[in-house]
Structures are given as C-alpha cells and as structure tokens.
C-alpha positions in Angstrom: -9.0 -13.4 -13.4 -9.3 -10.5 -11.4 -11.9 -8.2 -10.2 -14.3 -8.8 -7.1 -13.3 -12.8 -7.1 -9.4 -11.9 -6.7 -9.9 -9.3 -4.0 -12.3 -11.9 -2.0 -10.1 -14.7 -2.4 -7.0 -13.2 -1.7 -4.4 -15.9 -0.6 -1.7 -15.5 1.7 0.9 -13.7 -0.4 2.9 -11.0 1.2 3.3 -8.2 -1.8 4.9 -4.6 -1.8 3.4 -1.9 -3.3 5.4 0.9 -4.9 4.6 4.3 -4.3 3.0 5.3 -6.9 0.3 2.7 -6.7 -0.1 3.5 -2.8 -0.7 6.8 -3.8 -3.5 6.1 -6.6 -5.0 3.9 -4.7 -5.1 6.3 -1.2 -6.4 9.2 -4.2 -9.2 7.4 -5.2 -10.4 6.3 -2.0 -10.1 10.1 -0.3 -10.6 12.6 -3.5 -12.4 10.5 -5.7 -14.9 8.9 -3.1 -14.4 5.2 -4.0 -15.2 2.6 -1.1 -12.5 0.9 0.6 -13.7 -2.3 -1.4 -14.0 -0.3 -5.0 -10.6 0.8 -4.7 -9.1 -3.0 -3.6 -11.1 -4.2 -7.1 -9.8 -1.2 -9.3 -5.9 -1.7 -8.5 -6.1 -4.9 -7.4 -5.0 -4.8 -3.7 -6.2 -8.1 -1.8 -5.8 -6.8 1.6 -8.0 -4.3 3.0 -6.4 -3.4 6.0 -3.1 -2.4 3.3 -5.6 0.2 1.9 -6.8 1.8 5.0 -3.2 1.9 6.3 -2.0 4.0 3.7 -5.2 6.2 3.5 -3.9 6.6 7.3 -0.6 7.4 6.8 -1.6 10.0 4.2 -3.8 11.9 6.2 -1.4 12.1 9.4 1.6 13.0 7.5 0.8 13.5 3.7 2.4 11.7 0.7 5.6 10.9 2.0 4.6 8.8 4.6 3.8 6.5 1.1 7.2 5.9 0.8 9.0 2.6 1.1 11.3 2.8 4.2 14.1 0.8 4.7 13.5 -2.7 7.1 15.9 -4.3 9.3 19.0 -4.3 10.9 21.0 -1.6 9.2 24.1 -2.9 7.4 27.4 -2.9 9.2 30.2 -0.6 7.9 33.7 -2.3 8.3 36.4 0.4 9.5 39.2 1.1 7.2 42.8 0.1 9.4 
C-alpha cells in the first residue's frame, strides 16, 4: 500500500502535517528538484494542492511560515473577582 496508487486515490481525509514533514517535503520539491508529484509519492502527501501551498508559504516568508498556527475562536479568560 502506498506509493503512486495512494497518492492517486487519495480519499477524502482531512490530515495535518507537522512541520518537519512540511519542511522535507517543500526541500525536496525546491533544493532537490523533485516534481510536485515525486515529492506527494516520497512522503506520502495525497493532496497536491497541500504541497504547493507550503512550497508557497516558504518562498514568501521562509520556514516559519511552516508552522502550525493556532485555528479558531481564541479561548476566553474568566476574570478573577
């Protein structure tokens, strides 16, 4: 399981991605001259458009735009009486 077949029939799964896979992946697209589609097969990414987003991201504002960010409504702090 994996490979070419995994990446083409990617279902419908919504996964996060830590960092340090982001950043592999956005490395071997850029420095190591991988396609789009060899880097999806080599880590295993289902969704192109995930790939070129973070290759993006890295070139506008470098690695830390790789970082998870917090989502959502921020949580409420309760004042002390």
């Amino acid at each position: 399981m994996g490979g070419a077949d995994a990446v083409l029939n990617a279902g419908s799964h919504h996964h996060t991605y830590s960092y340090e896979v982001k950043l592999a992946v956005v490395k071997d697209r850029l420095e190591n001259g991988l396609t789009v589609r060899e880097a999806m097969i080599k880590h295993k990414i289902p969704s192109e458009s995930s790939v070129k987003a973070w290759c993006r991201q890295y070139r506008e504002s470098g690695e830390s735009a790789l970082v998870d960010k917090p989502r959502g409504r921020k949580p409420r702090v309760k004042k002390a009486k």
